[in-house]
C-alpha positions in Angstrom: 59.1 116.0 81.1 60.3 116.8 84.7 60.6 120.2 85.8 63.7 121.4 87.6 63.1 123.2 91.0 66.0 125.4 92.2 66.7 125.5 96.0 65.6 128.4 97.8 68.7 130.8 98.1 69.1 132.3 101.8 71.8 135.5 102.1 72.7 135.2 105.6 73.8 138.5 106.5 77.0 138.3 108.6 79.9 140.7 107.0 81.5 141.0 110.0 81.9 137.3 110.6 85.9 138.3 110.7 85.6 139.7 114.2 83.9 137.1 116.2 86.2 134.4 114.9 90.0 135.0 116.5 92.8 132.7 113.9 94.4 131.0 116.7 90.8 129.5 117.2 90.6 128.6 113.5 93.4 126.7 113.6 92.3 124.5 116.6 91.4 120.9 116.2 91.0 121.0 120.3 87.8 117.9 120.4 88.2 116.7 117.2 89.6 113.0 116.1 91.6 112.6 113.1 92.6 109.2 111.3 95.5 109.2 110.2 96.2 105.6 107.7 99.5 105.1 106.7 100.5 107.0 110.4 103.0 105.0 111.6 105.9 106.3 109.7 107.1 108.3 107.3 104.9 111.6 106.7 102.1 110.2 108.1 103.5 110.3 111.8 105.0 113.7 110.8 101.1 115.0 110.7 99.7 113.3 113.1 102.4 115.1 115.3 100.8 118.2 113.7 97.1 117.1 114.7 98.3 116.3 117.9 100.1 119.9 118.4 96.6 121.7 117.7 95.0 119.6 120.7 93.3 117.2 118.1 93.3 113.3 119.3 95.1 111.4 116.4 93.9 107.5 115.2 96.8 106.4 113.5 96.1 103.5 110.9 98.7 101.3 109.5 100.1 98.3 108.0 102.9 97.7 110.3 102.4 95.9 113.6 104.6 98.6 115.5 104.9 102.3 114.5 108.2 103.8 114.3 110.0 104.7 117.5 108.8 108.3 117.3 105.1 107.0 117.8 106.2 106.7 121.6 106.9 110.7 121.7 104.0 111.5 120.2 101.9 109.4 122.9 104.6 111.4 125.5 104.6 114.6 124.4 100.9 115.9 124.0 97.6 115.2 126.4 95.2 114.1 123.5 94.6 110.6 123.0 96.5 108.5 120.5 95.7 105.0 119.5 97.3 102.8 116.9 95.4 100.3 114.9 97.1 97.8 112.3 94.9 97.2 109.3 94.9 96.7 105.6 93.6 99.8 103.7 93.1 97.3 100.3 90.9 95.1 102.3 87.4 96.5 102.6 86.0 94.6 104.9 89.1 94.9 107.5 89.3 98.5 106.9 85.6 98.8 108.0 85.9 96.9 111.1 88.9 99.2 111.9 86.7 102.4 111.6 84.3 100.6 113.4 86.9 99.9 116.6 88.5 103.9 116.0 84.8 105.2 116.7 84.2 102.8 119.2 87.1 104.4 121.0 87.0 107.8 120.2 83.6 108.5 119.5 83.6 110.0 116.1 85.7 111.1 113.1 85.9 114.7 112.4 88.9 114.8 110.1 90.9 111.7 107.6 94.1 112.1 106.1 94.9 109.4 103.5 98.9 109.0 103.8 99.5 104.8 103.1 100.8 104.6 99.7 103.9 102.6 98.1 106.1 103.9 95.1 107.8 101.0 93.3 110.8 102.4 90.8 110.6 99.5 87.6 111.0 100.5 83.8 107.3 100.7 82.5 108.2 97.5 80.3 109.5 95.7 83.1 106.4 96.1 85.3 105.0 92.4 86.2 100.7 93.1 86.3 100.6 91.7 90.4 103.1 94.6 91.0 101.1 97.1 89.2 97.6 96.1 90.9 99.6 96.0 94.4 100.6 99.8 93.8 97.1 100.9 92.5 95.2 98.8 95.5 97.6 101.2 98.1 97.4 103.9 96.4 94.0 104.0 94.2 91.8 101.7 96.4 93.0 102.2 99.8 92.4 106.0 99.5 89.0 105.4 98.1 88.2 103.1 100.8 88.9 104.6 103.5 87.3 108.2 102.2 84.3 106.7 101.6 84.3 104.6 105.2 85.1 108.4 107.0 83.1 110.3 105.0 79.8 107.5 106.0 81.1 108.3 109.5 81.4 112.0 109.4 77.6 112.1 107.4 75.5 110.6 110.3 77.9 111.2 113.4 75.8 113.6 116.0 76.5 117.4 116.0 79.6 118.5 118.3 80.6 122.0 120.0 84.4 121.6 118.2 82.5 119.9 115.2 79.2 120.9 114.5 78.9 119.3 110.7 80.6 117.1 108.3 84.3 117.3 108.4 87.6 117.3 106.6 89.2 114.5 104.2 93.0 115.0 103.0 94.4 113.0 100.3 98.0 112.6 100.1 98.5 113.0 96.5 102.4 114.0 94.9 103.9 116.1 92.0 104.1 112.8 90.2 100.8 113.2 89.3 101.8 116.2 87.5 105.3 115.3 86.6 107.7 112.3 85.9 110.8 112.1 88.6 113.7 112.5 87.1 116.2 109.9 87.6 113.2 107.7 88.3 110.9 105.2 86.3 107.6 105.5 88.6 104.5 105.0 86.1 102.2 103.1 88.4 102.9 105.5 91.2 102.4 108.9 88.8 99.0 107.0 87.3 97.9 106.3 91.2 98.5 109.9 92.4 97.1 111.5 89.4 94.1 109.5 90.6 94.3 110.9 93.9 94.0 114.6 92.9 91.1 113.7 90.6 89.4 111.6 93.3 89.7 115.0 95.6 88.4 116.9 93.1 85.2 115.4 92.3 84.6 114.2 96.3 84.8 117.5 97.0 81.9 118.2 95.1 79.6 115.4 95.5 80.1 116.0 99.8 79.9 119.3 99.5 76.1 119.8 101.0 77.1 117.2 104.1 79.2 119.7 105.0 82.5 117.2 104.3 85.5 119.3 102.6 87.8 117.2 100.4 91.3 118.3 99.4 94.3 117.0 98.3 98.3 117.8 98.5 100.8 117.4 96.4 104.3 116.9 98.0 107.6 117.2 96.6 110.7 115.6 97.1 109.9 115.3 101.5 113.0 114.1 103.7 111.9 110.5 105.7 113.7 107.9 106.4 112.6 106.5 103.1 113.7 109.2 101.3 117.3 109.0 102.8 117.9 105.2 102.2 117.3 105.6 98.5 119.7 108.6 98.7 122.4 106.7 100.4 121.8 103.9 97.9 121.4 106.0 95.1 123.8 109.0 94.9 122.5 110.7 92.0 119.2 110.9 93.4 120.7 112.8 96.3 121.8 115.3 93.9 118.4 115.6 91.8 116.5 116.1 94.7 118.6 118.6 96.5 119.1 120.4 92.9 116.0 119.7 90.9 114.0 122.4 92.8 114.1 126.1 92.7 114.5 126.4 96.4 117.5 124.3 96.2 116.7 122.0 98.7 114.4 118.6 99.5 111.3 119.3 101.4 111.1 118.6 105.5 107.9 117.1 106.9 107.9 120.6 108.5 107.0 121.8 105.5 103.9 119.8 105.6 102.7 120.4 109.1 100.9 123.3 109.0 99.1 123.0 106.1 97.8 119.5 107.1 96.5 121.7 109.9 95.0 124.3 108.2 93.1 122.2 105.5 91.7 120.1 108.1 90.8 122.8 110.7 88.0 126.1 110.3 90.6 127.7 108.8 89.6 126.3 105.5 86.2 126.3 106.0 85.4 127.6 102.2 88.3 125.6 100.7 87.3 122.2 98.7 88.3 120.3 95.7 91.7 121.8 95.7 95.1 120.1 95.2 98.0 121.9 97.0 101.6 121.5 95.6 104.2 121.7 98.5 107.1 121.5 95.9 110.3 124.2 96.6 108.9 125.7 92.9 109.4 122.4 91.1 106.0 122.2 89.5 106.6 125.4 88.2 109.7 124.9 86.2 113.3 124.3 87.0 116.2 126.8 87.3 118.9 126.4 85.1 
């Protein structure tokens, strides 16, 4: 029988930690690259305006050839640097070579937000099995993959003065992985994000002594252009989603911005494993 040796606790002695570290500087992600897949639309541009905002340099990875037209402002507006790379997040070997060009360019990854994801609407009886595996290998696989390629990255990157160990991974998760959307037959996509929150969770733990945090969030019903067509095309899921919620009202990619910030800045330093719900209440209950 083995015996089991416990690690040598250390107290470091520091209660007034509080006082040497100012919030604006927290929040800072000043030096520090963040990637950024499914960037080029949607609410993955809305972050990596967010990044970009804080003085971090944004590496935004995507399926789409060109980004939206917004990508352009983003370039404009802020003095980091901002680089887009097309890949395929359910294609291993492509995804690697991407990381591969993103630290060739920038150096190093401090930071990974995991926003590429599809979310087909199909009765559960309906479902065709390529459909299904398409939805899991965005959603499922492409998040695993690229976690695991940043996470490789963050573990044996060189010490910097904005990053001096590990990093931060984000998952985009959704309340469909804790609720069904009403007015909406989604089953792949609520099985894929309840597999995003779980993947978070345990991440978090098993990176926890590189010094790599791992959370997750949870939006809502978010305002995109996405979001809008199906409203336009789809009148009573204008009203669900502008109803459904206590607040009354569908969530803005504002709403989003600072916590993406906050989660993957030294703000959160003691924060891991945790799912955040960004909702208007809805997970909570509805109002009648």
């Amino acid at each position: 029988m083995g015996s089991i040796v416990q690690p040598e606790q250390i107290l470091k002695r520091d209660p007034d930690g509080f006082l040497k570290n100012n919030v604006l500087d927290l929040f800072s992600l000043k030096g520090r690259t963040i990637v950024i897949t499914g960037g080029a639309r949607g609410i993955g541009l809305a972050l990596a305006f967010a990044v970009a905002e804080v003085g971090g340099n944004v590496a935004i990875l995507d399926a789409a050839a060109k980004p939206h037209e917004h990508y352009q402002l983003l370039k404009e507006r802020h003095d980091v640097k901002v680089e887009h790379y097309q890949s395929d997040v359910t294609k291993y070997e492509v995804l690697k070579e991407t990381f591969a060009q993103i630290v060739q360019h920038f150096g190093r990854i401090d930071g990974l937000v995991t926003a590429a994801g599809i979310c087909p609407d199909e009765p559960f009886l309906d479902r065709n099995p390529e459909s299904v595996a398409r939805c899991m290998n965005i959603n499922v696989l492409g998040t695993y993959y690229a976690a695991q390629l940043a996470a490789a990255q963050m573990a044996k990157q060189e010490p910097s003065e904005a990053n001096p160990h590990g990093g931060s991974i984000v998952l985009i998760a959704s309340i469909a992985a804790y609720v069904a959307s009403k007015g909406q037959t989604t089953s792949d996509y609520c099985a894929s994000k309840g597999a995003v929150v779980s993947l978070a969770r345990a991440l978090g733990v098993e990176l926890a002594m590189k010094g790599i945090r791992v959370n997750s969030i949870s939006p809502g019903y978010m305002m995109t252009d996405m979001t809008l067509d199906l409203a336009d095309k789809y009148p009573h899921l204008a009203a669900i989603m502008t109803t459904e919620p206590p607040m009354k009202r569908m969530g803005d990619r504002t709403d989003l911005k600072g916590l993406i910030v906050y989660l993957l800045s030294k703000a959160s330093a003691y924060q891991t494993s945790e799912d955040i719900l960004v909702t208007g209440g809805i997970h909570a209950g509805r109002l009648m």
